[in-house]
C-alpha positions as CSV (number, residue, x, y, z in Angstrom):
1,X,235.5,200.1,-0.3
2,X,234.7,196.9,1.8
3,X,231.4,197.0,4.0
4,X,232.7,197.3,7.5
5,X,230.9,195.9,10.1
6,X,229.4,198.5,12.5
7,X,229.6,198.3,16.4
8,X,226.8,196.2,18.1
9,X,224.9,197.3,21.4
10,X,223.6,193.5,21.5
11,X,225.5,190.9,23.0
12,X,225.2,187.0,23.2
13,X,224.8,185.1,26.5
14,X,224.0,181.3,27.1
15,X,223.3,181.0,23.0
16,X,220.6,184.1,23.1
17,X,221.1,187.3,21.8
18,X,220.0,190.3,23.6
19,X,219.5,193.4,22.5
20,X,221.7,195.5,24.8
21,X,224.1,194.0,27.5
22,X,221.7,195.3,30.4
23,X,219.3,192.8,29.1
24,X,221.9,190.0,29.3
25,X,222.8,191.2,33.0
26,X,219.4,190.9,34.0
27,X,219.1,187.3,32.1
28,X,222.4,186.4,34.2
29,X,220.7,188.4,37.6
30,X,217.5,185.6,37.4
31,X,219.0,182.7,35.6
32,X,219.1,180.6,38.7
33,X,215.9,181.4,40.3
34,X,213.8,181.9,37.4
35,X,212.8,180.1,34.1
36,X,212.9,183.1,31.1
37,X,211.9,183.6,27.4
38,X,213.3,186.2,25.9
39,X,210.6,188.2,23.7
40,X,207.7,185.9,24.0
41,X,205.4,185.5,21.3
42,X,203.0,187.9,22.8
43,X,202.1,191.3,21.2
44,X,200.4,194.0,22.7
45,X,198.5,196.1,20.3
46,X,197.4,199.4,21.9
47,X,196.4,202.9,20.4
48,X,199.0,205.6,22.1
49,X,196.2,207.9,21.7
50,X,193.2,205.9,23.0
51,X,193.5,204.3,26.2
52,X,190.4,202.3,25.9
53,X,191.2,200.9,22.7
54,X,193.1,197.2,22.9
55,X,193.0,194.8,20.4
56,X,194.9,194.2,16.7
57,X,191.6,194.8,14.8
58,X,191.5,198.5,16.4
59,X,194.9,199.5,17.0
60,X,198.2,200.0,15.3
61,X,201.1,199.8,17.6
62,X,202.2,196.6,19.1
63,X,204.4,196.3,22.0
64,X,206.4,192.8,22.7
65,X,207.9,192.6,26.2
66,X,211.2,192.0,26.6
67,X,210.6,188.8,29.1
68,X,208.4,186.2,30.3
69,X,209.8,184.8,33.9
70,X,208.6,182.7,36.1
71,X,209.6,182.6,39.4
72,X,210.9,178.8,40.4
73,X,210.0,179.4,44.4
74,X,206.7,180.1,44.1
75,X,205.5,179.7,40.1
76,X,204.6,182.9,39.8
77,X,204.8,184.9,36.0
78,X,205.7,188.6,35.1
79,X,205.9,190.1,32.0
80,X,209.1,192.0,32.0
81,X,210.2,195.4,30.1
82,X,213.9,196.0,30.8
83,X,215.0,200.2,30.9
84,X,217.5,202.3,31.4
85,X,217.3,204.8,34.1
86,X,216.4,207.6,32.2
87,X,213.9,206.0,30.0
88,X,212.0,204.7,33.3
89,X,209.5,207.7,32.9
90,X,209.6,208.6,29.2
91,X,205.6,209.3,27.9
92,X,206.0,205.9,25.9
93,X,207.4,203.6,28.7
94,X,204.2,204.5,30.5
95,X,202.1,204.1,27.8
96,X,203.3,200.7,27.5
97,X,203.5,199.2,30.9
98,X,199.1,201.1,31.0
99,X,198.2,198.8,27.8
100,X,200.3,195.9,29.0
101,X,198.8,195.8,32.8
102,X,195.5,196.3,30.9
103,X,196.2,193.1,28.8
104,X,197.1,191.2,31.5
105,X,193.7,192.0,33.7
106,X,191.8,190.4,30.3
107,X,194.0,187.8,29.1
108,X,196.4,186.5,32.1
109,X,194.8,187.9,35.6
110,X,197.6,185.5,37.4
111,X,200.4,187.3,35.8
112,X,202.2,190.7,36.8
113,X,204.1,193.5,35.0
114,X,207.5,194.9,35.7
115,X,209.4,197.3,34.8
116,X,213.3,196.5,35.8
117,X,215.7,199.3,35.5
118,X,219.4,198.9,35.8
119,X,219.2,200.1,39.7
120,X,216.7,197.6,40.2
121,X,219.1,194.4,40.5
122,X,222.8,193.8,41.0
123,X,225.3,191.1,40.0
124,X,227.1,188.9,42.5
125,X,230.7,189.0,42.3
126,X,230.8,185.5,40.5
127,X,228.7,186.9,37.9
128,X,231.1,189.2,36.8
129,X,233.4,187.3,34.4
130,X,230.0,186.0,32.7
131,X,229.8,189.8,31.9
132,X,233.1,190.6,30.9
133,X,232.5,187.7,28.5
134,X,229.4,189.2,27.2
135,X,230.3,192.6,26.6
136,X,233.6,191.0,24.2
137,X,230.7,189.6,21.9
138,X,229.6,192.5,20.5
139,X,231.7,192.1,17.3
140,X,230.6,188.6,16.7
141,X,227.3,189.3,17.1
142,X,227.2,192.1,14.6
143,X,228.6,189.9,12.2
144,X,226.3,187.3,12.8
145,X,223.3,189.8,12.3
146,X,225.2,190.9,9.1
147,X,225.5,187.6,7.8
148,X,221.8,186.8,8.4
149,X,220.3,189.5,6.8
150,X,222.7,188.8,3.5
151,X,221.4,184.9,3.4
152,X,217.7,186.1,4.1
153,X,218.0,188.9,1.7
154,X,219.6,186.2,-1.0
155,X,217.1,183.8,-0.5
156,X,219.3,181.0,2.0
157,X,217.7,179.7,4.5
158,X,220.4,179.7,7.6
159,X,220.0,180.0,11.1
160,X,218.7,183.4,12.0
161,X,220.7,184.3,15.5
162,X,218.1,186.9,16.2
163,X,215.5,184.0,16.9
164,X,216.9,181.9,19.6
165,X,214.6,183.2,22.8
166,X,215.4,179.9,25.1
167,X,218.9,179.7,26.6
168,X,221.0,177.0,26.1
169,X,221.5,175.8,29.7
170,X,218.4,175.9,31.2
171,X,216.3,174.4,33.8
172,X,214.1,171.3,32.6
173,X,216.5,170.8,29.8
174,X,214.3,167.6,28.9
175,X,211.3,170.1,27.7
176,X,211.0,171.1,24.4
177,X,211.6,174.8,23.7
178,X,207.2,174.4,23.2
179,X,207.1,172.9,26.1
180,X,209.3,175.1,28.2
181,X,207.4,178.4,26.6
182,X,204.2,176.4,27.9
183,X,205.5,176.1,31.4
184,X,206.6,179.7,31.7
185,X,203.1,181.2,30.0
186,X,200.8,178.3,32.7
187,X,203.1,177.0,35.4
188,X,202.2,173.0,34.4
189,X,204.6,171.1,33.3
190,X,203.5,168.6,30.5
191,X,204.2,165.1,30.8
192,X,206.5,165.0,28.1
193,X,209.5,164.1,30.7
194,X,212.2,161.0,29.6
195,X,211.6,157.6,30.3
């Protein structure tokens, strides 16, 4: 009997993909007014039973936020955890957005925390058929995970899809994808612009 290949919750949008499709709405919801990464190389490691403790040498868990935005307007940065409506309040939610506002007092003090939940933000109409498109991914992208894990699991080194975190159309296309993760984490721009 032939491996099928399951049904996906993740779905691509703008060459990233996203590990549910309300992760790609919200992508879509900002994509014009903010500048995103999509799970930034920043980990969180908290103790779920001791509040005080923060810190890899101390702790087990790690937490990895689902964004890093910054606002274009006024260059302001959240960290950004994206939930459904009935998650908003689960014990570990809260645990998680404590340790992570905790992180940001001693690490990023210019930075904020959010958590967005589905009733939080709403499409425009013109947004829609970006969505539509979206959601008829899923397939693909489940093969495309499939694929990956073969050629890592046989030793080939392809693309991983699961590691793209910079969209494809972007603002300050001439950055880098280092330099664009630098502007999001500080708000300066390097002078690495084209002659």
């Amino acid at each position: 009997m032939r491996n099928k290949i399951k049904f996906s919750h993740s779905v691509e949008y703008n060459g990233i993909i996203f590990d549910s499709i309300l992760e790609a709405k919200y992508a879509m919801y900002i994509e014009d007014n903010y500048a995103y990464y999509f799970h930034p190389p920043i980990s969180i490691w908290y103790d779920k039973n001791d509040d005080t403790k923060l810190g890899k040498q101390t702790c087990r868990n790690e937490y990895k936020p689902d964004f890093l935005v910054r606002r274009l307007s006024d260059n302001k940065c959240f960290l950004v955890e994206i939930k459904s409506n009935r998650d908003r309040y689960h014990i570990d939610t809260l645990t998680k957005e404590d340790r992570a506002k905790k992180y940001i007092k001693k690490h990023k003090p210019n930075w904020d925390y959010k958590i967005i939940t589905e009733n939080d933000f709403d499409l425009s109409s013109c947004k829609f058929d970006k969505l539509v498109k979206a959601k008829n991914t899923r397939s693909t992208v489940a093969r495309k995970k499939k694929f990956s894990r073969m050629h890592n699991k046989f030793g080939k080194q392809l693309m991983d899809y699961r590691y793209k975190k910079i969209p494809f159309n972007r603002h300050f296309k001439h950055l880098s994808d280092v330099d664009y993760l630098h502007f999001i984490k500080t708000g300066i721009m390097r002078d690495t612009a084209p002659d």
